[in-house]
C-alpha positions as CSV (number, residue, x, y, z in Angstrom):
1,X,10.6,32.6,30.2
2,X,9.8,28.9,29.8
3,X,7.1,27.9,26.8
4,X,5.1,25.0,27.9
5,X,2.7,23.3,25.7
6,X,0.6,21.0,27.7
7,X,-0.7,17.6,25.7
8,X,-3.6,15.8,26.7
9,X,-4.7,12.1,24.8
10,X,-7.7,9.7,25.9
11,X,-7.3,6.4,23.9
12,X,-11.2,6.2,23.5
13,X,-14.1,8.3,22.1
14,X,-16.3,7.2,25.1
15,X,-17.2,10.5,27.2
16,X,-15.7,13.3,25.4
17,X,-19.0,14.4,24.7
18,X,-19.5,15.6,28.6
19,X,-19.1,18.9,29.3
20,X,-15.9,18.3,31.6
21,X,-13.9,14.8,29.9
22,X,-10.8,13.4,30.6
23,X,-9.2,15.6,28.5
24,X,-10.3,18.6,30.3
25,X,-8.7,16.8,33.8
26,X,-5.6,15.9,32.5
27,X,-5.0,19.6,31.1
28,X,-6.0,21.0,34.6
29,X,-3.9,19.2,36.1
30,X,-0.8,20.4,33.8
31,X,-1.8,24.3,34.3
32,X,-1.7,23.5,37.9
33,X,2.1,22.4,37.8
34,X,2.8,25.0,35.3
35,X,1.3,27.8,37.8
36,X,3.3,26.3,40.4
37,X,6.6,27.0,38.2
38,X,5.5,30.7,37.5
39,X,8.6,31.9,40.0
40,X,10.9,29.9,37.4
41,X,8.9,31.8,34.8
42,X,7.0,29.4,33.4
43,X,4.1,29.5,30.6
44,X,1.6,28.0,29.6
45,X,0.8,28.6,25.4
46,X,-3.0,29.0,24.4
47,X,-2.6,26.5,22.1
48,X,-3.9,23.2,23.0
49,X,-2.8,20.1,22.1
50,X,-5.2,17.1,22.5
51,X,-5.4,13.6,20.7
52,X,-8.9,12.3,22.0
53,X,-9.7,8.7,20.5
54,X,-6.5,7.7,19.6
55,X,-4.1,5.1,20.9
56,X,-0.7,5.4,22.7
57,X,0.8,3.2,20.5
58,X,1.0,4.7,17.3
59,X,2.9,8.0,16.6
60,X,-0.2,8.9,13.9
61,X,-1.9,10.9,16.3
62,X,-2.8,14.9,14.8
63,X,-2.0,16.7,18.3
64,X,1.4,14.7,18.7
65,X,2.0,15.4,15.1
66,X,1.4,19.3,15.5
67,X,3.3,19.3,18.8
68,X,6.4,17.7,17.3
69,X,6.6,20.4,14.4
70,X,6.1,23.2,16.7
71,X,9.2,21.6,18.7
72,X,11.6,21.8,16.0
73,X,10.3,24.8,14.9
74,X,11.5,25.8,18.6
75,X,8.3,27.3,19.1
76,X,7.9,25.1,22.5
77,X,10.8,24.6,25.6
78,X,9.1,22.1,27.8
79,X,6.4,19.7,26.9
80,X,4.4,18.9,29.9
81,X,2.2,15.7,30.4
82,X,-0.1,14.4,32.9
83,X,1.4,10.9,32.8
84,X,4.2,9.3,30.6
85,X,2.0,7.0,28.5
86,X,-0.3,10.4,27.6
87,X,2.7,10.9,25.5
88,X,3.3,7.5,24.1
89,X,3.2,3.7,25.3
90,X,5.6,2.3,23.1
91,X,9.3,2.8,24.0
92,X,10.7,2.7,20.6
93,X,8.6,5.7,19.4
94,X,9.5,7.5,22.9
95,X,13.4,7.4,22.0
96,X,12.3,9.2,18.6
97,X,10.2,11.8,20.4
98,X,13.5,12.4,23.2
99,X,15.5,12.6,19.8
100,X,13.8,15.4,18.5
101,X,13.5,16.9,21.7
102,X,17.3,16.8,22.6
103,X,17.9,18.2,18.8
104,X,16.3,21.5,19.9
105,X,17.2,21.5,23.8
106,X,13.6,20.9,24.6
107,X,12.9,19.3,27.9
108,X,9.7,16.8,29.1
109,X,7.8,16.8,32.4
110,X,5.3,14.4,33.7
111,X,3.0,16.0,36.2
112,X,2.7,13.1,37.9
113,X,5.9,11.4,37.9
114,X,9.0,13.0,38.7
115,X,11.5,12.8,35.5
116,X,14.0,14.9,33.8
117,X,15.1,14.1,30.4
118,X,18.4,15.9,30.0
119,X,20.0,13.4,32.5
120,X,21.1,9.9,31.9
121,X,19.0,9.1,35.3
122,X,16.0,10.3,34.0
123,X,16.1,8.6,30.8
124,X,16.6,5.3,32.5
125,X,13.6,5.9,35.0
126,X,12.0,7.0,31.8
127,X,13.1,4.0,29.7
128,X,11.9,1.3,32.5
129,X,8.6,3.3,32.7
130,X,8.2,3.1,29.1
131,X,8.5,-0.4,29.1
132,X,6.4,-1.5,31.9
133,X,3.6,0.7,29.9
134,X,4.6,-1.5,26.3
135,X,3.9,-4.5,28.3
136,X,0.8,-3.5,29.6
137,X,-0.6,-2.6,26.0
138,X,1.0,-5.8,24.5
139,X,-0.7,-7.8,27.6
140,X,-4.1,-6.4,27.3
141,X,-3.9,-6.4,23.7
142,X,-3.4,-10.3,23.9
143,X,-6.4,-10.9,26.2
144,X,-8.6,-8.9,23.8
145,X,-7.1,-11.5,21.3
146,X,-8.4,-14.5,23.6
147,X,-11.3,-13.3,24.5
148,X,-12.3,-12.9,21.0
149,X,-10.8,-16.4,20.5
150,X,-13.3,-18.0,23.1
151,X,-16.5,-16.3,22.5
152,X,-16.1,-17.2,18.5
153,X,-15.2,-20.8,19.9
154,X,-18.5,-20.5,21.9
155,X,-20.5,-19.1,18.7
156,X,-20.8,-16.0,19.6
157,X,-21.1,-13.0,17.8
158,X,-18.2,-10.4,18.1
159,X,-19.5,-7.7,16.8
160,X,-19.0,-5.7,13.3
161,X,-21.4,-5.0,10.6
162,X,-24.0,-7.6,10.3
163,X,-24.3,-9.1,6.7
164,X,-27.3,-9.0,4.7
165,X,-29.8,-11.7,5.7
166,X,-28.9,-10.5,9.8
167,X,-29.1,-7.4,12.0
168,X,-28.0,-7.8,15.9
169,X,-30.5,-7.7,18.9
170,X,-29.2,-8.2,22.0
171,X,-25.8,-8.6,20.8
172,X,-26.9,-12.2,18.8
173,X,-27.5,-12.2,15.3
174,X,-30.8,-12.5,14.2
175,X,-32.9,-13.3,11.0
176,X,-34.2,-10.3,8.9
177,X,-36.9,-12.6,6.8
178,X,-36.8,-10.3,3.9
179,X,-33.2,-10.1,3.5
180,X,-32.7,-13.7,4.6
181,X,-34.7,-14.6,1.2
182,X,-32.8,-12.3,-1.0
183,X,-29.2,-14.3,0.4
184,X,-31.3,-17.7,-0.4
185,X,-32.2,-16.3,-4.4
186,X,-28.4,-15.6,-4.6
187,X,-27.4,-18.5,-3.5
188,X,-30.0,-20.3,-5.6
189,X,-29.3,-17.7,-8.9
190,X,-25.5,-18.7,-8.9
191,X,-26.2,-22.6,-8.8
192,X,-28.6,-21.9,-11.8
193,X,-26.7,-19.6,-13.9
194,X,-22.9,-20.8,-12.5
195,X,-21.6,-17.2,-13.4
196,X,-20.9,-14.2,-10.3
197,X,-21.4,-11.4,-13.3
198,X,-24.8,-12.8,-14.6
199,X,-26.0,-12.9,-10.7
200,X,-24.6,-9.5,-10.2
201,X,-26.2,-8.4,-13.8
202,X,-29.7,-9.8,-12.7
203,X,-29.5,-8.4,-9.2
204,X,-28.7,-5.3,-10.5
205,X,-31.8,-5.6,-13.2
206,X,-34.2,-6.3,-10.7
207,X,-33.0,-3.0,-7.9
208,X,-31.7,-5.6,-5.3
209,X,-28.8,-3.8,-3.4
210,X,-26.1,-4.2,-0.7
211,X,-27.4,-4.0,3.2
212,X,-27.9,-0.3,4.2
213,X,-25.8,0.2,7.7
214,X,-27.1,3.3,10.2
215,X,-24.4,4.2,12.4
216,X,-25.0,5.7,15.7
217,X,-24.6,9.3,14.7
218,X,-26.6,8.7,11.7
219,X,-24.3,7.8,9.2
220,X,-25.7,6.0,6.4
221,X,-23.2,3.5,4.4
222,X,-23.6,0.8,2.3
223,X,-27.2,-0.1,-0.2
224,X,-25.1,-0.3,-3.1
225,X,-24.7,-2.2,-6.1
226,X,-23.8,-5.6,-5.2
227,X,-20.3,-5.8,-6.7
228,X,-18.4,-9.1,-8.1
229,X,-16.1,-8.7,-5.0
230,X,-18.9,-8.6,-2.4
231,X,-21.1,-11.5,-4.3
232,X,-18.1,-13.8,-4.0
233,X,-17.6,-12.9,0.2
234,X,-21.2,-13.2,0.4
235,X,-21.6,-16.9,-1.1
236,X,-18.2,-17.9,0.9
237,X,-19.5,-16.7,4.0
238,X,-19.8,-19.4,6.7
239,X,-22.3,-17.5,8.8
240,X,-25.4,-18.2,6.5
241,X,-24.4,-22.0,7.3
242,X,-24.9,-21.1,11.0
243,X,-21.2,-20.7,11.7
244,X,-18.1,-18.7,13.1
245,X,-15.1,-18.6,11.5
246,X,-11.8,-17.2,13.6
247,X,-8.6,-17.9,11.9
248,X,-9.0,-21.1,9.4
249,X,-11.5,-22.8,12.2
250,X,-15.0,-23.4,11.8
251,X,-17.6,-23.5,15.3
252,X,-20.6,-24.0,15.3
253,X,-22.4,-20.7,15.8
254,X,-25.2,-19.6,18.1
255,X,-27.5,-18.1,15.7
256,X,-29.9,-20.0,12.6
257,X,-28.5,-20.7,9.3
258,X,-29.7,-19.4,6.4
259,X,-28.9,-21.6,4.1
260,X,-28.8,-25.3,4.3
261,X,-25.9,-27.7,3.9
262,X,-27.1,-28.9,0.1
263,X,-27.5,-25.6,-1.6
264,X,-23.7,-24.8,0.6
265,X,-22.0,-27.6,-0.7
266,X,-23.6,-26.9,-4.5
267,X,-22.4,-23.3,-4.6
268,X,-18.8,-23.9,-2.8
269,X,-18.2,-27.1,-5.7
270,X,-19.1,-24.5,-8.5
271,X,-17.2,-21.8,-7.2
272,X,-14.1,-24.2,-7.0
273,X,-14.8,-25.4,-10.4
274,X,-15.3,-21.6,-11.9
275,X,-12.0,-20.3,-10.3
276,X,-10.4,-23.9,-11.6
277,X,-11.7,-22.8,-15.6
278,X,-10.3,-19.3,-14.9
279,X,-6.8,-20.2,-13.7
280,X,-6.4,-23.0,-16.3
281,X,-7.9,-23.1,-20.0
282,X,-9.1,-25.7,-21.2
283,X,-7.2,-25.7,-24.2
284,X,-3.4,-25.7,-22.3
285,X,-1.4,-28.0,-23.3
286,X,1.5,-27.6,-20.9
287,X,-0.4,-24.9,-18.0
288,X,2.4,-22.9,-15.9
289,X,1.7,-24.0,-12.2
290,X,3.1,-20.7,-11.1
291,X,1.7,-18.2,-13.0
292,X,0.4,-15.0,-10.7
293,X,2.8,-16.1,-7.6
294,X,6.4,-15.4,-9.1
295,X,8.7,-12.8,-9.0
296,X,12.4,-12.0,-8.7
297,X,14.4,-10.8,-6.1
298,X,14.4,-7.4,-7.7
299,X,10.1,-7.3,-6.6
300,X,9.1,-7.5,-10.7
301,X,6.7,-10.6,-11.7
302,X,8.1,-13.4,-13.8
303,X,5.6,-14.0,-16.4
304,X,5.1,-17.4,-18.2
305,X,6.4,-17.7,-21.6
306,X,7.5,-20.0,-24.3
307,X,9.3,-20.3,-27.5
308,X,9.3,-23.4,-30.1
309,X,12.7,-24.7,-31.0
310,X,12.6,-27.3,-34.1
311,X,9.3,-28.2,-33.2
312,X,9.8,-28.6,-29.7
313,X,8.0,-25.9,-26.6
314,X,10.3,-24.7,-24.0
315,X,8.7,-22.8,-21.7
316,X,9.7,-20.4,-18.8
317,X,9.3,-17.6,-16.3
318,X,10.4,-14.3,-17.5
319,X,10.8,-11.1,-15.7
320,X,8.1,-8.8,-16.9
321,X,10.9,-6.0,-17.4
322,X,12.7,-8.3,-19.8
323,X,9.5,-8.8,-21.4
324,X,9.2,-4.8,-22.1
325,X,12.4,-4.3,-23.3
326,X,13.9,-2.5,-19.9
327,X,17.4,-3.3,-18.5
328,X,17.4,-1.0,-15.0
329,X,15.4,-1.2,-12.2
330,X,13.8,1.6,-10.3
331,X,13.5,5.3,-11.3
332,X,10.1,6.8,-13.0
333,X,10.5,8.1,-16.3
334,X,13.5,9.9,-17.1
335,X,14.2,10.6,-13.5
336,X,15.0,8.6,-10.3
337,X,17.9,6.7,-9.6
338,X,18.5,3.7,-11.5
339,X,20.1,0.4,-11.0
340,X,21.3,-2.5,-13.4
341,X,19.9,-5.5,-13.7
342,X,22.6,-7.9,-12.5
343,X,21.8,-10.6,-15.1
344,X,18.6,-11.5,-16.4
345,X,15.7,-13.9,-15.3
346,X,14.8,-16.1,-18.0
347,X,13.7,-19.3,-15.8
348,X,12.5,-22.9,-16.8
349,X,9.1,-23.7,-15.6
350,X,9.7,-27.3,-15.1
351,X,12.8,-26.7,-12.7
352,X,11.5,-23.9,-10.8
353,X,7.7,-25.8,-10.6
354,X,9.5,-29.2,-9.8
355,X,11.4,-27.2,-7.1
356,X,8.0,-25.7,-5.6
357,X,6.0,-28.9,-6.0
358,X,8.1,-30.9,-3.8
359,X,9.1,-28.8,-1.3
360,X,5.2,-28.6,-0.8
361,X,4.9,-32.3,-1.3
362,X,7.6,-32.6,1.7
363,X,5.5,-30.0,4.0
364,X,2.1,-31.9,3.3
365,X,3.7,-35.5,3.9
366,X,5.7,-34.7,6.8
367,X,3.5,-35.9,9.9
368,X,5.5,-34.0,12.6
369,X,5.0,-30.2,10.6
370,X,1.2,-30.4,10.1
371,X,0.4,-31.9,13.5
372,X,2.0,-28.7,14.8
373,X,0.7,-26.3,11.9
374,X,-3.2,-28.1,12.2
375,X,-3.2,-28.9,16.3
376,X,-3.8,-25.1,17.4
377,X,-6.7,-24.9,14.5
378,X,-8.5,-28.2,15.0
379,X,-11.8,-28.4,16.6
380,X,-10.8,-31.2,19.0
381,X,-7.9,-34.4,18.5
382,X,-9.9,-36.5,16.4
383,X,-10.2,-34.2,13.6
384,X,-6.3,-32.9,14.4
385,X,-5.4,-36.4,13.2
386,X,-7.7,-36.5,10.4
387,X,-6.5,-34.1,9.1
388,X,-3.0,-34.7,9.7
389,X,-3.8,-38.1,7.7
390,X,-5.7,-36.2,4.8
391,X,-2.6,-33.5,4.3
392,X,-0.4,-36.9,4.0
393,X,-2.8,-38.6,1.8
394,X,-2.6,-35.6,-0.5
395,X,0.9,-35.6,-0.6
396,X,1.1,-39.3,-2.0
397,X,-1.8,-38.1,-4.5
398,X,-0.1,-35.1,-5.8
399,X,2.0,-36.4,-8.7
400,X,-1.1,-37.9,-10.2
401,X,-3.4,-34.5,-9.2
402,X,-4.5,-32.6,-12.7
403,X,-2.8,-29.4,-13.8
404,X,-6.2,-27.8,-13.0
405,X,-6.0,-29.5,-9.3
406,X,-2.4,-28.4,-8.7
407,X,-3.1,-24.8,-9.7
408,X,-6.3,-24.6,-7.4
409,X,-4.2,-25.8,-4.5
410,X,-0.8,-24.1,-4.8
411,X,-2.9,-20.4,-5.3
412,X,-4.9,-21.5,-2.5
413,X,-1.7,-22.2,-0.3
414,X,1.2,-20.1,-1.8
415,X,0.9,-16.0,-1.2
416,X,4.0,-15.6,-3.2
417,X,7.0,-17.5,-4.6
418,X,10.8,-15.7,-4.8
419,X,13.6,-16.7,-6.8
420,X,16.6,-15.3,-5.0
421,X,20.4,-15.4,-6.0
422,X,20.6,-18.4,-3.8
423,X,17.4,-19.8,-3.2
424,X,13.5,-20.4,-3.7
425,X,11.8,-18.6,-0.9
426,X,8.0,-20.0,-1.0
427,X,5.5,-18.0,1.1
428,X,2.9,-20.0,2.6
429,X,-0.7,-18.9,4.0
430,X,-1.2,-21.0,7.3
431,X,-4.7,-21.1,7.2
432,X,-4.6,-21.9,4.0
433,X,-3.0,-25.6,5.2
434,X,-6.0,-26.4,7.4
435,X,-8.5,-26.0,4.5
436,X,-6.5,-27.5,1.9
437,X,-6.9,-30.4,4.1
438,X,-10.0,-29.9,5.1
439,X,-11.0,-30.2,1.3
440,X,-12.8,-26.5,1.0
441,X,-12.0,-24.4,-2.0
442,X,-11.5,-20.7,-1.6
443,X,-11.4,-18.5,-4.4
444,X,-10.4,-15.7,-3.0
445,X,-7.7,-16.5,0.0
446,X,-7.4,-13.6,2.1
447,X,-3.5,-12.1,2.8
448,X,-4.0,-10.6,5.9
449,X,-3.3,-13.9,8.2
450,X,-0.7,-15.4,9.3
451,X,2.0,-16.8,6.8
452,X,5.4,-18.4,7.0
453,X,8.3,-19.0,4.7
454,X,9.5,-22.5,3.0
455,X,13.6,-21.4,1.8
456,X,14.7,-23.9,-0.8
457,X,18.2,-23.6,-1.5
458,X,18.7,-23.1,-5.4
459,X,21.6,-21.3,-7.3
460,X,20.6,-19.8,-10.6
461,X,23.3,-20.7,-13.5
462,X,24.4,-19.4,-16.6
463,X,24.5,-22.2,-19.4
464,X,27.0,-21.5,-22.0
465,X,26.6,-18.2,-23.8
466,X,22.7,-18.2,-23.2
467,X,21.0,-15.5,-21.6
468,X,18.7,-17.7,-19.6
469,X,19.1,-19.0,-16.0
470,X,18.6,-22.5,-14.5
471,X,17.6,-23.1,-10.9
472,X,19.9,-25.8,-9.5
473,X,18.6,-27.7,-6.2
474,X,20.2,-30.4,-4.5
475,X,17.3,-33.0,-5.5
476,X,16.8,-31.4,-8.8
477,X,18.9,-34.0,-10.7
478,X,17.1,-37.1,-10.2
479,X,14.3,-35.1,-11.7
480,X,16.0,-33.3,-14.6
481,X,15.0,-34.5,-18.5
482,X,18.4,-35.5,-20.7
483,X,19.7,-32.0,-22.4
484,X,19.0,-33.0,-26.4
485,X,22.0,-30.7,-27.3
486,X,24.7,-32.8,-25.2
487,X,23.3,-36.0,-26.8
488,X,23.3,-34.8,-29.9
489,X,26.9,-34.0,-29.2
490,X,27.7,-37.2,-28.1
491,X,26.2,-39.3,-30.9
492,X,28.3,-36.9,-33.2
493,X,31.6,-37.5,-31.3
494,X,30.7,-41.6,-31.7
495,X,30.1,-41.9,-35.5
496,X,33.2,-39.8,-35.5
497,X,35.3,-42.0,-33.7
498,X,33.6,-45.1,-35.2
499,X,35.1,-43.5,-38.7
500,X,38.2,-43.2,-37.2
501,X,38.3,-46.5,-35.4
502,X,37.7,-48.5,-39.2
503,X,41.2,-48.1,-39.9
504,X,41.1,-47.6,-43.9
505,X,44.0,-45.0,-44.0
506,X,41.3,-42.4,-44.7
507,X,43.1,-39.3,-43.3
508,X,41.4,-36.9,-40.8
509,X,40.7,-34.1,-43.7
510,X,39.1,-36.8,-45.9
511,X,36.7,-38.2,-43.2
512,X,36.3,-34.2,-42.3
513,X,35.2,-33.8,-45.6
514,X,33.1,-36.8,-45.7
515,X,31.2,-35.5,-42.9
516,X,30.7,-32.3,-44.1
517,X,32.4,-30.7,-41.2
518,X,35.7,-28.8,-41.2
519,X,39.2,-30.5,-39.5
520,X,39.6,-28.7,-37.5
521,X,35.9,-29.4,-35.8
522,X,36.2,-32.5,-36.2
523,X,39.3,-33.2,-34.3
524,X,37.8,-31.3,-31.3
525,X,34.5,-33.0,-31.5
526,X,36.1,-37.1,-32.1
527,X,38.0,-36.6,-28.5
528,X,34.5,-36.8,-26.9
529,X,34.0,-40.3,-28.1
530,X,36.4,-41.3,-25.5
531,X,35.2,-39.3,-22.4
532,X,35.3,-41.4,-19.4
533,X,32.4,-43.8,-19.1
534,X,30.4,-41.9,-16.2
535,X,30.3,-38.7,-17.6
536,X,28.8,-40.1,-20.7
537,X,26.3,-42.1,-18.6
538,X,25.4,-39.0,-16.6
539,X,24.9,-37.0,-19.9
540,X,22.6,-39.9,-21.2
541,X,20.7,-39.9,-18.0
542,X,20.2,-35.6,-17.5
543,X,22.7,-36.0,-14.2
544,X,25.2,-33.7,-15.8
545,X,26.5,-30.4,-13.8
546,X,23.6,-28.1,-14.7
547,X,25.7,-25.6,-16.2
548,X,27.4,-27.9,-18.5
549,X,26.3,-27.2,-22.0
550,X,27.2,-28.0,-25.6
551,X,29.3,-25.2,-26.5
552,X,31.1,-25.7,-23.4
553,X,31.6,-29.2,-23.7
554,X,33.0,-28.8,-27.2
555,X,35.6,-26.4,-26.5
556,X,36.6,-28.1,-23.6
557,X,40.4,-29.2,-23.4
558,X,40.2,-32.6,-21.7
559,X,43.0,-34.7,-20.1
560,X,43.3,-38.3,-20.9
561,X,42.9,-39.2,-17.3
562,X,39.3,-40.2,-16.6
563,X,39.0,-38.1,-12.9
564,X,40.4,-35.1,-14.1
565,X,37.9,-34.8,-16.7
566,X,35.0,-35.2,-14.2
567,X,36.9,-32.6,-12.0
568,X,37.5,-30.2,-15.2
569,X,33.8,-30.9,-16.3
570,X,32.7,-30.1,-12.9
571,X,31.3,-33.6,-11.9
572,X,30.8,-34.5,-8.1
């Protein structure tokens, strides 16, 4: 006796309410062959097997689900099909379905194509099959993609839920005069009172509520509480100025605005200059640039800090787990595995921000990279090259930009920043670039479209015995501030050898003593007063190797030829 469980899947919902569906067809069809196989003695099992509404090219289907358990439970022999993409249309999850299949010496029929899994013929035929059916989905999935690409172009309406102010007649969206003033009082209410809560608060006060939505089987959603979240989508949204947006591109849409350019511009400035007051206080005297966007290559945020050092403020990015006292990584609680921290992540701000501000500087200034990033956004070539020339004009601005104005942008641009063993990796929002140069402010910028990666070669470096770490980059010298402790150093090592160089017979002990140092110190630290004259002039000017520190310079044992002590010290 041979089990055969018959699976049936229709990609849409349309027509499964008739009383004989698709479904129903492609099941016939199976018993049919399965009758024709009684002399083998073939079965078919009552239970029934059907995915209706779901895709081929996803393995979360119930039905398929079911039907794979009940194969490794070796409840099932064969698994019989009307057509090969019923069972899937993606190639990759067809090898995993075979796999489980061959585990349990299950076999797979198509009704209407002849294959047999348990040879290597058959899974070749199979294999081809499978991907012809892959590029079919991939190919139809694209001209759903344009399609939806030149109606918005043209204006049109795609469909969806239509916001408050609209509801859709004849598959254009159209004015609902009631709820078209209650979008205007918002917009109005926010320029008055400049705060999203307040609105919300007074919205609240007065009963005004979310858009109900009816859908066709009489579900009621929405007609709610008009949230912070859905206040800030509602006074971004581009259709109450009459437009569509697809992908970081504005077109000119096919039905009325609601609210007019003036009032648009008003809200969108105060909106900018709200999330501006938010990321930035007021009273900062040194803001972190990055703070939000960080994190280590272990996945745990780096959060600014600072300490104050003889009146001085250094600040840094510290991972958060160093910040709670924890040295492993992973595990919950008491159980899990757990990992060590390889060394800790105690950054300065100034070299990892210096790092991330001009490797965005580059991308903005760099003709050739926005012409390609803007061209398949613009409207038309005159405004590709405008804004081409806009992205360059802000890179040349940039240094003199305000911390406020430097933390709008790089949270509007940056998804996420990584500091890796060996480099920066800086994680850019694409669509963010187009309205960065476009000059439009956006509180909120959305992750779900397309991004791509800036890789900034750094090393992180131990200096001396501290537990911090510096990011090194290859232009991050001509940028780096002179290290305080190394000069301080140096100046010693001079009055030293000045002392020395006086020749009054004082003895080494006696000018020691003089200085309040021991000998022994002092012989180690008067050697430095006669390094060769580059290193000194790279210490004086911050160009020193980066892990070069005080201690280390100290303790050093230098020869008395002037390249070797560049080559012991490290210098290029």
């Amino acid at each position: 006796m041979v089990r055969c469980a018959i699976y049936t899947r229709k990609s849409s919902e349309e027509g499964l309410e008739q009383s004989f569906n698709s479904l129903d067809a492609q099941r016939e069809a199976c018993e049919a062959y399965v009758a024709s196989q009684k002399a083998e003695g073939w079965i078919v099992l009552p239970r029934m097997y059907d995915d209706g509404g779901f895709s081929g090219g996803t393995m979360e289907r119930p039905a398929l689900r079911q039907l794979l358990a009940d194969v490794e439970a070796k409840l099932i022999d064969t698994v019989v099909v009307y057509k090969v993409d019923r069972l899937t249309r993606a190639l990759g999850d067809f090898a995993k379905i075979v796999e489980v299949f061959d585990t349990v010496g299950a076999s797979f029929v198509s009704v209407t194509q002849s294959f047999n899994t348990t040879t290597s013929m058959g899974r070749l035929t199979l294999n081809m099959l499978l991907s012809f059916a892959q590029f079919e989905r991939e190919v139809t999935s694209e001209r759903i993609r344009d399609k939806i690409a030149a109606s918005k172009a043209k204006g049109m309406w795609m469909g969806g839920r239509p916001p408050l102010g609209y509801e859709v007649r004849d598959r254009k969206l159209e004015i609902v005069e009631a709820e078209a003033q209650t979008v205007q009082h918002i917009f109005e209410r926010y320029v008055q009172l400049g705060s999203v809560l307040e609105v919300g608060e007074e919205l609240a006060a007065a009963g005004i509520t979310a858009k109900r939505h009816v859908s066709a089987t009489g579900n009621v959603t929405g007609g709610g509480v008009l949230g912070r979240g859905a206040l800030y989508h509602l006074l971004q949204n581009r259709l109450y100025r009459g437009e569509i947006s697809h992908k970081g591109i504005i077109y000119p849409g096919q039905h009325a605005a609601i609210i007019d350019e003036d009032l648009w511009d008003k809200v969108q400035e105060l909106l900018a200059e709200n999330r501006v007051e938010r990321a930035v206080r007021s009273d900062a005297a040194a803001p972190s640039l990055l703070a939000g966007l960080v994190r280590d290559e272990d996945g745990i945020p780096l959060t600014p800090s600072h300490a104050n050092k003889k009146g001085r403020r250094y600040r840094y990015y510290v991972s958060h787990d160093l910040i709670a006292g924890r040295k492993d990584v992973g595990g919950n609680g008491d159980s899990g595995p757990k990992r060590r921290r390889s060394s800790a992540r105690r950054i300065p701000a100034t070299d990892l921000e210096a790092i991330v501000e001009r490797r965005i500087t580059q991308l903005l200034g760099d003709a050739s990279a926005m012409d390609t990033l803007i061209a398949p956004r613009a409207r038309d070539v005159e405004e590709r090259r405008a804004l081409v020339a806009r992205s360059i004009d802000l890179a040349h601005r940039w240094p003199s930009l305000s911390p406020a104005e430097k933390i709008a942008s790089l949270h509007q641009l940056v998804k996420e920043i990584v500091v890796i063993s060996d480099a920066v990796s800086i994680t850019i929002r694409s669509d963010a670039i187009l309205a960065l140069a476009r000059g439009d402010a956006d509180p909120h910028p959305h992750d779900d479209g397309e991004t791509f990666n800036l890789l900034v070669p750094a090393t992180l470096k131990r200096v001396g015995m501290e537990m911090r770490h510096l990011v090194d980059a290859p232009q991050a010298h001509q940028n780096r501030k002179p290290d305080h402790s190394l000069l301080r150093l140096l100046a010693r090592a001079q009055r030293f050898r000045d002392l020395i160089l006086e020749g009054d017979g004082t003895s080494i002990t006696e000018l020691a003593a003089a200085s309040a140092v021991t000998p022994s110190y002092f012989t180690r630290i008067v050697r430095l007063g006669f390094l060769a004259p580059e290193i000194t002039k790279a210490i004086l000017d911050g160009d020193q190797p980066i892990e070069l520190s005080a201690l280390q310079l100290s303790l050093a044992r230098l020869p008395m030829d002037w390249s070797e002590q560049r080559r012991s010290l490290g210098f290029r």
